[in-house]
C-alpha positions in Angstrom: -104.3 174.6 -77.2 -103.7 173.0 -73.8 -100.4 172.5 -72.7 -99.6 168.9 -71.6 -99.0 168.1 -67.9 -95.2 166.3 -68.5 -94.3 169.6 -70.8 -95.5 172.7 -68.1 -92.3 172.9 -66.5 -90.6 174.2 -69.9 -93.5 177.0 -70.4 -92.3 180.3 -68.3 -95.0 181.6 -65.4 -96.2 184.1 -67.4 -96.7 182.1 -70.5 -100.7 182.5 -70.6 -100.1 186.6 -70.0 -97.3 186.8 -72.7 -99.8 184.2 -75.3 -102.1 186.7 -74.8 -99.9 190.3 -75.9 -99.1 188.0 -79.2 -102.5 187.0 -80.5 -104.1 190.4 -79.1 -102.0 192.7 -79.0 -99.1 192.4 -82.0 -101.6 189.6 -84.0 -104.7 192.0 -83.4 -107.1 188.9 -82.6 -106.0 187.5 -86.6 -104.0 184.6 -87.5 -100.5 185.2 -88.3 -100.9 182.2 -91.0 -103.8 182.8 -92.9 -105.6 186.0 -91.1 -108.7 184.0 -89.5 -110.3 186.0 -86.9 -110.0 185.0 -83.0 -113.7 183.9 -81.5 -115.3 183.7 -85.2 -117.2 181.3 -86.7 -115.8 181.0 -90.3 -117.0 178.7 -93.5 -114.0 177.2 -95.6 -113.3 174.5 -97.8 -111.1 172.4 -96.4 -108.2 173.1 -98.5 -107.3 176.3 -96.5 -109.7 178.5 -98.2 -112.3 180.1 -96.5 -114.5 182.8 -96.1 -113.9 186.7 -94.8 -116.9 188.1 -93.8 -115.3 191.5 -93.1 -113.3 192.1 -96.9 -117.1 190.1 -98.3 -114.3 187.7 -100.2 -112.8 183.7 -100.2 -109.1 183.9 -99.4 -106.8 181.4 -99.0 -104.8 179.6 -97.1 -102.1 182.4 -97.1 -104.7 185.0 -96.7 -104.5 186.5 -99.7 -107.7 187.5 -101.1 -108.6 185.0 -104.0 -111.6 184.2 -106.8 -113.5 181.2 -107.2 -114.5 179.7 -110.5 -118.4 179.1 -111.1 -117.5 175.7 -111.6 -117.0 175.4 -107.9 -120.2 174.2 -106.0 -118.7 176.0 -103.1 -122.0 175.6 -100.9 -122.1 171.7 -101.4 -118.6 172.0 -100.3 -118.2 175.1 -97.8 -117.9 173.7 -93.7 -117.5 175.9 -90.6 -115.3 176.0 -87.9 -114.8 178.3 -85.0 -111.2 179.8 -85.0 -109.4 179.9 -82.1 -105.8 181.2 -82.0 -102.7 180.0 -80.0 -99.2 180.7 -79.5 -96.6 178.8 -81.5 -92.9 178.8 -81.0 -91.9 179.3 -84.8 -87.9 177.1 -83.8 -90.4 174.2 -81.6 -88.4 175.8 -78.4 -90.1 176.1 -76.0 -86.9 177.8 -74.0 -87.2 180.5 -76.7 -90.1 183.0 -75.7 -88.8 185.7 -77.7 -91.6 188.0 -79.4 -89.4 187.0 -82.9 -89.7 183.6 -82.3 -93.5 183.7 -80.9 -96.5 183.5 -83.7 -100.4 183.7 -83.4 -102.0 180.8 -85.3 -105.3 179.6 -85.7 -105.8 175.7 -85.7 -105.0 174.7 -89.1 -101.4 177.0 -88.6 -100.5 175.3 -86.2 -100.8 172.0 -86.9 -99.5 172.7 -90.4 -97.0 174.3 -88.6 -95.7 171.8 -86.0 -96.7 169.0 -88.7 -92.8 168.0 -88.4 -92.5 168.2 -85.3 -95.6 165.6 -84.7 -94.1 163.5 -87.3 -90.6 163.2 -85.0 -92.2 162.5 -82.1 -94.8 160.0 -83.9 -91.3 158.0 -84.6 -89.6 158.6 -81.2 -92.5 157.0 -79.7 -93.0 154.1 -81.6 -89.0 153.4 -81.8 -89.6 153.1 -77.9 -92.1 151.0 -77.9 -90.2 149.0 -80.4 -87.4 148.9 -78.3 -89.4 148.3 -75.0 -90.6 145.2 -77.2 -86.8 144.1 -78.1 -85.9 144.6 -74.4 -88.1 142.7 -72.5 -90.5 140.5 -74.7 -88.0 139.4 -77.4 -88.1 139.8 -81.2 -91.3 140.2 -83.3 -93.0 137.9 -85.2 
């Protein structure tokens, strides 16, 4: 995930080097979230379950290996997506590289993940503009 251009300066110099020992290296190329492969092309069902070509099983959202009932038209259903994993800072501080606080997730981690965090600054930035509103055009209608 790209870092934005106003938040670089709080990323260390090595960040892309030290990104990369956590997905590869401690994470093994697999979400820390749900065990999604790095690179892979993966089906899933949009509720976090999904396909593991390697165990031949559905897991799900957790990773943990589950079954599906035949009432399921899971191929009506079943979607892919290419999985891509990042690193997430588990506290949202970005000051705080350490390898405890650092996490490989895929795409849906991480925005389940920082879903708070999202949800704060959704507020922040609308209580600006509110205020930018208040401040210079006068009250609302």
């Amino acid at each position: 995930m790209p870092i934005r251009r106003e938040h670089r300066f709080f990323y260390p110099i090595d960040w892309p080097q030290l990104s990369a020992v956590i997905r590869f290296g401690r994470a093994r190329g697999r979400c820390e979230g749900c065990g999604r492969p790095h690179g892979r092309t993966v089906f899933h069902l949009g509720d976090g379950r999904w396909w593991d070509d390697e165990a031949e099983s559905w897991r799900d959202g957790a990773g943990r290996m589950i079954r599906l009932s035949t009432a399921d038209d899971v191929l009506a259903a079943a979607r892919t997506t290419r999985v891509v994993l990042a690193t997430a800072h588990r506290n949202h501080d970005t000051a705080d590289n350490a390898a405890a606080n650092l996490a490989a997730f895929c795409q849906r981690c991480h925005m389940m993940h920082d879903r708070p965090e999202h949800k704060r600054r959704r507020w922040l930035t609308l209580f600006r503009r509110k205020a930018l509103g208040d401040l210079f055009r006068g009250p609302y209608d």
